[in-house]
C-alpha angles and dihedrals in degrees: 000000000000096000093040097048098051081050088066089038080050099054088039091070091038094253092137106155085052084036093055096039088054088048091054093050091046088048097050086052098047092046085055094052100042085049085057095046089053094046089045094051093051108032103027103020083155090069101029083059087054099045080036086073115051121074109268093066070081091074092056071067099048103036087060096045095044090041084047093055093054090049087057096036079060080055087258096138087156093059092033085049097058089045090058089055108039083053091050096054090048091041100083094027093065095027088065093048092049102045086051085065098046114123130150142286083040132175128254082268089087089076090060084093096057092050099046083056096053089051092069086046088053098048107042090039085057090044095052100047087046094061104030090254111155088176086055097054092038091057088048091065095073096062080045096063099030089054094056084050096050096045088058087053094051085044090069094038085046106104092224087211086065078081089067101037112021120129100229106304090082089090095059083091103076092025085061087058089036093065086039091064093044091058082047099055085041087060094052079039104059083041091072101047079093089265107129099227106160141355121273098256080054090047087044089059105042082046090055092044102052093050085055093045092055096049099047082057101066094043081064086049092046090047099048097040079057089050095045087052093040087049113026108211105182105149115106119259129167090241092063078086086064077071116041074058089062105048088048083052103046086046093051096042086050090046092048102041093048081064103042097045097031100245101142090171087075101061092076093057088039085057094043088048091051101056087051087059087048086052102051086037094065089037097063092034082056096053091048086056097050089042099058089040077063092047090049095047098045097058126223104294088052078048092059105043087051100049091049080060105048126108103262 
């Protein structure tokens, strides 16, 4: 989700050879992962249920949808296509397992519904505006919607303290807004491909929204960066990933959404954004790699010990 998602912001600014390099790695990963889910499900169906029904088997939703808009953003609507609907079949499978999970004081992991759910927005808005397909764009609009709704509801399951001591997920609650804001400037987007989609008081409000969506995303920006700064957190944690994934995909919303509304004064911010992702990007890459150089060195009763440990 992270890599792939500062790939779009990448080609966005018309960065493609970095663009490209970060698509391969995000391929490669998601190749791995999906490898696991497969092997899981057949081998050790006992653990993948289990895994199946926290939050993060979300992520299995959202890596492909935001992986399959790149593809079509390259002009590969085939390979965007069987994305969509690979993510789609998996979309309400792993959404009721993990709503049946859902308590409260939750993670930033909650959101992950709401942005697996954007993701389908995202994807079929850029596909359809890719290949001319109304239908397409019209049908986006109900995990655009459904998204928002399911955001609110995590809203009231989110522990707000997770803002002063999470571990890295906390910040999927901008970055769930965040994605919100980028299917809606794919739907004013695939609107002016020339495609009459909806009337101009409909075009007035998802206009409006996605403006508000934007910027309550980067109040959640401004108040987590605070809080990063208020409670430094710089050891190095997997779910630091949960928020490389955020700031790619605050930089890409505000660079979309400054095209897709005209706003041209927002580029500049949306290029700013997006080199802070880089750089949080390398820096907990560079602490996975530091970690599993550790892992290496200590052995595997050191291994053990630190894994039996380790927040689960």
């Amino acid at each position: 989700m992270a890599t792939g998602i500062v790939s779009v912001a990448l080609h966005l600014t018309g960065r493609e050879v970095l663009s490209r390099i970060a698509l391969v790695l995000a391929c490669a990963a998601w190749l791995t992962l999906a490898a696991n889910f497969v092997y899981l499900l057949l081998v050790e169906r006992a653990q993948w249920v289990k895994r199946a029904g926290t939050p993060g088997a979300l992520t299995a939703v959202a890596a492909t949808t935001v992986l399959g808009t790149r593809f079509s953003l390259l002009g590969w609507t085939l390979l965007a296509a069987v994305l969509l609907a690979l993510s789609a079949l998996l979309w309400p499978w792993l959404l009721s397992l993990v709503v049946r999970h859902w308590g409260r004081r939750m993670p930033g992991a909650v959101f992950l519904g709401c942005v697996a759910t954007e993701g389908l927005a995202v994807l079929a808005a850029t596909l359809a505006a890719a290949t001319s397909t109304p239908w397409l764009a019209h049908t986006a609009l109900v995990p655009f919607w459904l998204g928002i709704a399911l955001y609110l509801i995590a809203l009231f399951r989110f522990d707000l303290r997770q803002v002063a001591r999470g571990s890295g997920d906390h910040w999927v609650a901008g970055g769930a807004l965040a994605i919100s804001a980028l299917a809606g400037s794919k739907l004013l987007a695939a609107a002016g491909t020339g495609m009459y989609l909806w009337n101009a008081d409909d075009q007035a409000v998802l206009h409006d929204l996605t403006v508000f969506l934007l910027a309550l995303d980067l109040a959640w920006y401004a108040v987590l960066l605070a809080a990063e700064i208020a409670w430094p957190r710089v050891r190095y944690d997997v779910r630091r990933w949960a928020t490389v994934f955020p700031l790619g995909m605050t930089a890409a919303a505000t660079l979309s959404v400054s095209a897709a509304v005209d706003v041209p004064w927002l580029d500049a911010p949306g290029r700013a954004l997006l080199w802070i992702a880089v750089a949080g990007w390398l820096a907990v890459a560079a602490g996975a790699v530091d970690q599993a150089r550790a892992g290496l060195r200590s052995g595997p009763e050191d291994s053990g010990a630190v894994r039996s440990t380790a927040p689960r």
